[in-house]
MIMI-699916 format. One line per 3 residues: for each residue x, y, z of N, C-alpha, C. Coordinates in steps of 0.02 Angstrom, whole numbers, plus 50000, padded with zeros to 5 digits. Layout:
<recs>
X/Y/Z/X/Y/Z/X/Y/Z ~ ...
</recs>
This chain:
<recs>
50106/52118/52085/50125/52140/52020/50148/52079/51980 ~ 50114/52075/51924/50138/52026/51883/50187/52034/51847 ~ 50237/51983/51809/50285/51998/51776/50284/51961/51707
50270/52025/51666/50271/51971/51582/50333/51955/51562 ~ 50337/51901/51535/50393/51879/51497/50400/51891/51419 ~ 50449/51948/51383/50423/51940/51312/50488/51904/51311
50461/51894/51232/50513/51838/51162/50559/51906/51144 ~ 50623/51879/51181/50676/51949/51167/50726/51913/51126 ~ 50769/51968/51124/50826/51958/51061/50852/51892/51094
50881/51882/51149/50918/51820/51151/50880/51751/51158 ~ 50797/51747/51154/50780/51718/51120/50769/51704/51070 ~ 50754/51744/51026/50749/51725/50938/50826/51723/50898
50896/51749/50960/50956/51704/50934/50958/51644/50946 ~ 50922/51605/51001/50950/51541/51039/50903/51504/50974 ~ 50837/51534/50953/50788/51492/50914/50826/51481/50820
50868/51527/50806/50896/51562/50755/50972/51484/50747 ~ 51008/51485/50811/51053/51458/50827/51043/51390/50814 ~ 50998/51372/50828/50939/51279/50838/50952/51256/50754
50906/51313/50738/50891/51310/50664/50942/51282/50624 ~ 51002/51328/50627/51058/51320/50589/51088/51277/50596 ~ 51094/51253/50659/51124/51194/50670/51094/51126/50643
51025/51120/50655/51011/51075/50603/51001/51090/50553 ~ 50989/51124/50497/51020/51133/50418/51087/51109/50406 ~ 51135/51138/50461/51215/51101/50469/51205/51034/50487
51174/51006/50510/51190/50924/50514/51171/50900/50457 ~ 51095/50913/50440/51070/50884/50377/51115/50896/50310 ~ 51136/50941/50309/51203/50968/50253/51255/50926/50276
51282/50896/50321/51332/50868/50333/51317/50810/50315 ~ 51275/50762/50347/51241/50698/50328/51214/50684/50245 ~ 51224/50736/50204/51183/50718/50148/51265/50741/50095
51306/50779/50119/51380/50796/50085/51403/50709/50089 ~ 51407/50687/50169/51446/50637/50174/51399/50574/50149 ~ 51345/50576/50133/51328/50510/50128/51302/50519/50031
51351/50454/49995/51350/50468/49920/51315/50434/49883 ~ 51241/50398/49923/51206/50352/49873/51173/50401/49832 ~ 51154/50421/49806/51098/50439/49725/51038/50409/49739
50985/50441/49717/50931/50412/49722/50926/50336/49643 ~ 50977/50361/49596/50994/50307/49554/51011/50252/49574 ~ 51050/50266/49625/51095/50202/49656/51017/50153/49710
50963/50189/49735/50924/50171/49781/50889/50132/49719 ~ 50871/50139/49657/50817/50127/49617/50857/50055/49585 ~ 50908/50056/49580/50928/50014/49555/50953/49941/49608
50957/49963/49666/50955/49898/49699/50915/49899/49720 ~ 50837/49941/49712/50777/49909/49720/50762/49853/49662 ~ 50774/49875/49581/50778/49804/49542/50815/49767/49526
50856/49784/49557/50933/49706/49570/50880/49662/49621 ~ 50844/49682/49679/50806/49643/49736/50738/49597/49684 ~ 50713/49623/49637/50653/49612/49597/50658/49552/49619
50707/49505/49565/50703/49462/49551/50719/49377/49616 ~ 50754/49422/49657/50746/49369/49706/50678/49373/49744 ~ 50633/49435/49747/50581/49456/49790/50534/49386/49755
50533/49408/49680/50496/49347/49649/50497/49272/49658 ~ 50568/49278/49649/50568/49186/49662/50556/49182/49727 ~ 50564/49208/49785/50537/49181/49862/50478/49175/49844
50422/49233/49819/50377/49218/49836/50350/49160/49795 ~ 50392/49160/49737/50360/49083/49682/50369/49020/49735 ~ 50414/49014/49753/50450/48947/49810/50401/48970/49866
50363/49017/49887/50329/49007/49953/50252/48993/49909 ~ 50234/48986/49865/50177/48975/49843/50180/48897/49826 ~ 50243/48896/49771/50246/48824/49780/50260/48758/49840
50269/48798/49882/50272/48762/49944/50227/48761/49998 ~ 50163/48798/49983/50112/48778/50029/50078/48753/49991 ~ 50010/48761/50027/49955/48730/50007/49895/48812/49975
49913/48849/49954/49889/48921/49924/49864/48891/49870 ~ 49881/48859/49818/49869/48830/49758/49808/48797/49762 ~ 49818/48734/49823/49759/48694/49807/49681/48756/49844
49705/48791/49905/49649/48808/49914/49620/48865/49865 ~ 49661/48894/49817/49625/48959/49777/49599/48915/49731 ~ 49595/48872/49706/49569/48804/49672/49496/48800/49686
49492/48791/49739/49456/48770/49786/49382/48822/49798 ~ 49420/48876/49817/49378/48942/49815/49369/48968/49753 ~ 49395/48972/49689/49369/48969/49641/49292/48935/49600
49329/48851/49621/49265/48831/49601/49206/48825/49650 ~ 49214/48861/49705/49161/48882/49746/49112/48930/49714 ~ 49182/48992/49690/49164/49043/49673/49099/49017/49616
49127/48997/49567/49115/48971/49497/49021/48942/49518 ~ 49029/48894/49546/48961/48866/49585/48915/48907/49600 ~ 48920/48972/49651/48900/48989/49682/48871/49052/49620
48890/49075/49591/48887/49136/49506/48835/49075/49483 ~ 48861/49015/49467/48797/48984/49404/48754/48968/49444 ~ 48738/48955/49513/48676/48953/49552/48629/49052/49537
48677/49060/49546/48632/49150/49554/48599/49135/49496 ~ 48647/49145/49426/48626/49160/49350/48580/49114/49335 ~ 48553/49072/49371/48498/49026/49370/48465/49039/49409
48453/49072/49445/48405/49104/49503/48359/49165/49459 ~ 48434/49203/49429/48394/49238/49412/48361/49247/49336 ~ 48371/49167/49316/48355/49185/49250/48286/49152/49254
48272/49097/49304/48210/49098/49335/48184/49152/49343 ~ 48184/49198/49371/48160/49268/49395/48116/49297/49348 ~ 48180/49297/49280/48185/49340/49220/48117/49295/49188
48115/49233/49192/48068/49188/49146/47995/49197/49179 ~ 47998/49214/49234/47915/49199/49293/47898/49287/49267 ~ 47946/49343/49273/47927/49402/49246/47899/49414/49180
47934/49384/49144/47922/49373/49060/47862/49349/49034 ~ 47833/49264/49082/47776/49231/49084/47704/49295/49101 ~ 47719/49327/49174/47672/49371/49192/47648/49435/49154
47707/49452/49136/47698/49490/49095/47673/49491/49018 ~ 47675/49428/48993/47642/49428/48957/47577/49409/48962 ~ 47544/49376/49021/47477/49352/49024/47450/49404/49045
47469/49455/49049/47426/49521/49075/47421/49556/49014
</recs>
């Protein structure tokens, strides 16, 4: 003979009991603790300005500068090679097309 187990009253108190108790902590933790979400926003931009200068002083202190320089006029090179590739393209299409 098997034996079912149902979900009885002194389970859905013990589950009832859980509950409340954490609503009661979280209510306790949020009574006792008095930052504002104003107070969070604002020494997020009190932080701004030092966040900036590190990162100005860590740029100026490597070598980031010379290489985006660098890769730029790669970049730069590598665009006026195409736009001459393809303005060749554009000129051999233009030629054919008109001799036909």
């Amino acid at each position: 003979m098997t034996t079912r187990r149902s979900f009885g009253l002194g389970h859905l108190l013990l589950v009832l009991a859980i509950i409340a108790a954490i609503i009661a902590v979280i209510w306790f933790y949020n009574k006792s603790h008095t930052t504002t979400v104003g107070d969070h926003v604002g020494e997020a931009i009190d932080a701004v300005p030092t966040a900036a200068s590190k990162a100005i002083e860590d740029v100026r202190d490597s070598d980031t500068l010379s290489s985006v320089g660098e890769n730029l006029e790669e970049a730069g090179d590598d665009a006026a090679k195409g736009l001459q590739k393809a303005g060749k393209s554009t000129s051999s299409a233009m030629s054919k097309a008109k001799a036909e």
